[in-house]
C-alpha positions as a Markdown table, in Angstrom:
| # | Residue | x | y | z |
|---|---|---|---|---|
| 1 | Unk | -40.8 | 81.2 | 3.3 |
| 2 | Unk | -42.9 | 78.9 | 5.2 |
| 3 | Unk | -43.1 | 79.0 | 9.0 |
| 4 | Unk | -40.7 | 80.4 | 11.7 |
| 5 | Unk | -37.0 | 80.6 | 10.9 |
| 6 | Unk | -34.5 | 81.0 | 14.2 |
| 7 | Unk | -36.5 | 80.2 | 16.4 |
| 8 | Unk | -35.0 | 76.5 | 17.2 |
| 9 | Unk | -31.4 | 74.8 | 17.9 |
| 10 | Unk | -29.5 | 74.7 | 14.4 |
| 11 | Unk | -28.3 | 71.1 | 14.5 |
| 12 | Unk | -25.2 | 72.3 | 13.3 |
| 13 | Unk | -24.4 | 73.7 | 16.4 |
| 14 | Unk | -24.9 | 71.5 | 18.9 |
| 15 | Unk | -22.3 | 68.7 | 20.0 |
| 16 | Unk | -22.4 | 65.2 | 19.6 |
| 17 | Unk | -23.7 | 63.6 | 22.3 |
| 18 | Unk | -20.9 | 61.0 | 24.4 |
| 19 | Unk | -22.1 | 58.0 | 26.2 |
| 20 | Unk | -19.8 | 56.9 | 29.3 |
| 21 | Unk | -19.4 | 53.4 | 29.5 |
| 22 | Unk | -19.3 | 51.7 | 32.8 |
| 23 | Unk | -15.3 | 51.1 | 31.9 |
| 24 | Unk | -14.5 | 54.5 | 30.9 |
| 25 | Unk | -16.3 | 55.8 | 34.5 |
| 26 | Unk | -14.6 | 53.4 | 36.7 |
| 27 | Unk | -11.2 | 54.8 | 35.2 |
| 28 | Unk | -12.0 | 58.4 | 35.7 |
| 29 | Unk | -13.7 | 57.5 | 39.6 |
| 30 | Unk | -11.1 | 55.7 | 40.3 |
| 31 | Unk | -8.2 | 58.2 | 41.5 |
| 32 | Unk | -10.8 | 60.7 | 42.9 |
| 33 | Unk | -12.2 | 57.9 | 45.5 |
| 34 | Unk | -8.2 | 57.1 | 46.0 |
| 35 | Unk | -7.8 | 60.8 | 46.5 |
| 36 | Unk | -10.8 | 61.3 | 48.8 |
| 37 | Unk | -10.0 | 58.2 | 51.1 |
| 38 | Unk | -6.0 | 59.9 | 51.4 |
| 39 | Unk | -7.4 | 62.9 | 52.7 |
| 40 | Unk | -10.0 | 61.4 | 55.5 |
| 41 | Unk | -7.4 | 58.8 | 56.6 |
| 42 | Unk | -5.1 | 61.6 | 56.8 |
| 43 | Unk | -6.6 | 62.8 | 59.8 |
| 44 | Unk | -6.5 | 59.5 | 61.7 |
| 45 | Unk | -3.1 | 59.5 | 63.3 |
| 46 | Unk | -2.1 | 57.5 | 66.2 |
| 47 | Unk | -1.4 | 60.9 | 68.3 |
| 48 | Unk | -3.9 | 64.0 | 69.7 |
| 49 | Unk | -3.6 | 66.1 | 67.0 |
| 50 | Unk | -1.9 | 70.0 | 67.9 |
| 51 | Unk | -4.8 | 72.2 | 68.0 |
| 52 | Unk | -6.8 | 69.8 | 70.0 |
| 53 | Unk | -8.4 | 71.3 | 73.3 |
| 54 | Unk | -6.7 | 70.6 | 76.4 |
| 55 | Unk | -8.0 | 68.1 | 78.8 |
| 56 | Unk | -10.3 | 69.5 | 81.7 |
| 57 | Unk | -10.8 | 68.6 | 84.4 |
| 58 | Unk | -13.9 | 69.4 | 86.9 |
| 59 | Unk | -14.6 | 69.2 | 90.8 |
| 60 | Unk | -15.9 | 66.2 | 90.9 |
| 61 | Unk | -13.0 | 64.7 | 89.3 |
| 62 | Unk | -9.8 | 65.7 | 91.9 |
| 63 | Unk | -7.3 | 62.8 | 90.6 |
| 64 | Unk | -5.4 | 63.6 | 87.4 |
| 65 | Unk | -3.4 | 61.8 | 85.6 |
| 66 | Unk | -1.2 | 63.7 | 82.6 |
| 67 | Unk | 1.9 | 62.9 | 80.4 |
| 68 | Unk | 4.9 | 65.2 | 81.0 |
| 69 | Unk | 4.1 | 68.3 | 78.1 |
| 70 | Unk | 1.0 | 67.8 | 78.2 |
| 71 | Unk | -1.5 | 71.1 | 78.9 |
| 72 | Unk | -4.9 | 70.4 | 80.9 |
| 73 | Unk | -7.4 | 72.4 | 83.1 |
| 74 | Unk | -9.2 | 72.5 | 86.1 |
| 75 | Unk | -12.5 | 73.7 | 85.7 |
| 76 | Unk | -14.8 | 75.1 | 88.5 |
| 77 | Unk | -18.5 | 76.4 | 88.1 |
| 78 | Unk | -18.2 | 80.2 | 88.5 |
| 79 | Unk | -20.5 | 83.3 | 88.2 |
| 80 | Unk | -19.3 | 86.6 | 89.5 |
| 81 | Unk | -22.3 | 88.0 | 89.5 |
| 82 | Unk | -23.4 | 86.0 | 92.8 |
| 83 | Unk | -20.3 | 87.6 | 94.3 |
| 84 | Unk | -18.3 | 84.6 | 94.6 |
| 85 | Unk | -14.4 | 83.7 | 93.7 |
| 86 | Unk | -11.7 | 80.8 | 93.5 |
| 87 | Unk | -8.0 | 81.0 | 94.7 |
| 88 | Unk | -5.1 | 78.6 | 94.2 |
| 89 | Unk | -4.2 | 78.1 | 97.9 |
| 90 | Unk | -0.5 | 78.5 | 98.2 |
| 91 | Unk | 2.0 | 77.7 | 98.4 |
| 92 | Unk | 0.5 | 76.2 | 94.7 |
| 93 | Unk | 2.1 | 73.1 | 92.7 |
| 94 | Unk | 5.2 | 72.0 | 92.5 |
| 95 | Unk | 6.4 | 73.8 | 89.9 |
| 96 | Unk | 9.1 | 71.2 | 89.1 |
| 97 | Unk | 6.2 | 69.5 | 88.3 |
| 98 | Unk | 3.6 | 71.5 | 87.2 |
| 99 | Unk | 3.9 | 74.9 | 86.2 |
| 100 | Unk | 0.3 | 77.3 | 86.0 |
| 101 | Unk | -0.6 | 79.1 | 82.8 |
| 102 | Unk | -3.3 | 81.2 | 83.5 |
| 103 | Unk | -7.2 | 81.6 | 83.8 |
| 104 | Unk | -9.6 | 81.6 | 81.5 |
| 105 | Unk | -13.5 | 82.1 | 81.8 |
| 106 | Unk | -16.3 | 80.7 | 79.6 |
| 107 | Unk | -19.6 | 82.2 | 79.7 |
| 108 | Unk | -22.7 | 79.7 | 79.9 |
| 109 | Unk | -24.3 | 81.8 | 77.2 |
| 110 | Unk | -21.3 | 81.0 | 75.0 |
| 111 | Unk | -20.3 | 83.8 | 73.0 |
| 112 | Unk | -21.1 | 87.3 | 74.9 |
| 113 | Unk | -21.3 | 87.0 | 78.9 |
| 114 | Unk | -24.7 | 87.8 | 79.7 |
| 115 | Unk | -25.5 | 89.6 | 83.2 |
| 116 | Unk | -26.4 | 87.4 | 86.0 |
| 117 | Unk | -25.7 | 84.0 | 83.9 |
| 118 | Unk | -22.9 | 81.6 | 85.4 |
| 119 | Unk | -20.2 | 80.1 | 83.7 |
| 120 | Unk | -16.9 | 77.7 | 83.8 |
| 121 | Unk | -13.5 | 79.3 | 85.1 |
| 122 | Unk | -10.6 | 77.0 | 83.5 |
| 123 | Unk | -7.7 | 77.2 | 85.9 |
| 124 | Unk | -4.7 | 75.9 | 83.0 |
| 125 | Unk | -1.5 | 74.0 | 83.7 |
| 126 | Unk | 1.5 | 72.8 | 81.6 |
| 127 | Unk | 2.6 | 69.6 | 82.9 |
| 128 | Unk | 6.6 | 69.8 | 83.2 |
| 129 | Unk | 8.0 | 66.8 | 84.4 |
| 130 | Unk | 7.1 | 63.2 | 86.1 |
| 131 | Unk | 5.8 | 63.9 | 89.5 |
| 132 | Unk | 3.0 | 64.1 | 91.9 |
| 133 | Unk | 2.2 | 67.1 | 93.4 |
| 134 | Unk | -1.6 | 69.2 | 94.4 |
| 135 | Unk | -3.5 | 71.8 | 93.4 |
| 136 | Unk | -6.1 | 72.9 | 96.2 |
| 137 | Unk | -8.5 | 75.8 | 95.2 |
| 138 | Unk | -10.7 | 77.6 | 97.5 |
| 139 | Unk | -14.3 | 78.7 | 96.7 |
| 140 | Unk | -15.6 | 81.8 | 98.6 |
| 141 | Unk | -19.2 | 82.0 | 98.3 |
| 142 | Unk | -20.5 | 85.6 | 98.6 |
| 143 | Unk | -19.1 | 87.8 | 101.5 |
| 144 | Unk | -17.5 | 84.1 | 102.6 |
| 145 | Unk | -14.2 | 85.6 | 102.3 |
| 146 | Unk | -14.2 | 89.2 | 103.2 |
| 147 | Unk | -11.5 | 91.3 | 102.7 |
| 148 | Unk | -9.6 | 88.6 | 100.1 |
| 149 | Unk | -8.1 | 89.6 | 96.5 |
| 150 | Unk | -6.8 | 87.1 | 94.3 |
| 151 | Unk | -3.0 | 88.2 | 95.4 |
| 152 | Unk | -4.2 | 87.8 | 98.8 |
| 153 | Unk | -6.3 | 85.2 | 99.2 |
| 154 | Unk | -8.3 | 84.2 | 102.6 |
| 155 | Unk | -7.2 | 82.3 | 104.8 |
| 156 | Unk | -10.8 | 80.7 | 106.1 |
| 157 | Unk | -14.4 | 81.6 | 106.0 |
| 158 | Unk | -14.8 | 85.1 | 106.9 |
| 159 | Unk | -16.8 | 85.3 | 110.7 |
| 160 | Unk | -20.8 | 85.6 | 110.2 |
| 161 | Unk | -20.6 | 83.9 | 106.3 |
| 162 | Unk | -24.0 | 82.4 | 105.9 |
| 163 | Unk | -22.0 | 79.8 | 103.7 |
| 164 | Unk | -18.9 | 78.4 | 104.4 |
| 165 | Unk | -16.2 | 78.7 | 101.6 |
| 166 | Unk | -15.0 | 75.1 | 100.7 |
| 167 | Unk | -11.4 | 73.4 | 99.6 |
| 168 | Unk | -11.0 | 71.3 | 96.6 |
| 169 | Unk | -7.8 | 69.7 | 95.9 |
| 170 | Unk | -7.2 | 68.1 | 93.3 |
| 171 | Unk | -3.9 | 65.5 | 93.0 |
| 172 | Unk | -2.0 | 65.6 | 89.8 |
| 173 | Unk | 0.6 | 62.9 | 88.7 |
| 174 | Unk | 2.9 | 63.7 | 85.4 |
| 175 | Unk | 4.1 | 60.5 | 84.1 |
């Protein structure tokens, strides 16, 4: 026996070798690129999809306009850590209008609240019906608002505040 037996591909084994001509791949691209522009446009409907964020809405922005059922929020720059807070003023919307659904807070630092860092505090409403009717918040800077929880909130700027708390109202019409 001359030379090295085993050591290469048997012919035997391996398969024929199948050249694609430029009609066979156009018939098997065909139905995935059909199937692949389905799904994209499937995502472009005419409405806001469900899980959409709700609109927000911040301070410098006090005129809203929303579609009856539609959920939005006021957002306010917030950080608890200078001592400062927000109330809804009462008497509040009117809630055959608007109804409120709530607080929520989102840290600056995004996932974990980090001492000391600031952050947004969404104030979030369902609209109900067609209507005009206000939100006012109150900020309270530190010790502006002595005395004040959020079931009681001041009534002004607490005597010998070095700042002033502040109104913001904001005017909401539900078409």
């Amino acid at each position: 026996m001359t030379g090295r037996q085993g050591y290469g591909v048997r012919r035997d084994l391996q398969r024929p070798r199948t050249v694609m001509t430029p009609a066979t791949a156009r018939r098997l691209t065909a139905p995935l690129t059909s199937t692949a522009l389905a799904v994209l446009l499937a995502g472009c409907g005419s409405g806001t999809p469900k899980d959409a964020a709700p609109a927000s809405y911040p301070t410098g922005r006090t005129s809203v306009a929303v579609a009856a059922g539609d959920d939005f929020s006021l957002t306010v720059a917030y950080n608890a850590s200078l001592g400062e807070a927000w109330y809804v003023v009462d008497p509040g919307p009117d809630r055959a209008v608007l109804r409120a659904r709530g607080t929520d807070y989102v840290s600056d630092t995004g996932g974990t609240p980090v001492p000391g860092a600031g952050g947004t505090r969404h104030y979030r409403f369902h609209a109900v019906a067609a209507g005009a009717t206000k939100v006012v918040l109150r900020h309270c800077p530190v010790n502006a608002c002595k005395g004040s929880t959020p079931a009681a909130p001041p009534p002004g700027t607490a005597p010998g505040s070095i700042r002033p708390s502040r109104l913001i109202t904001y005017t909401i019409t539900v078409s």
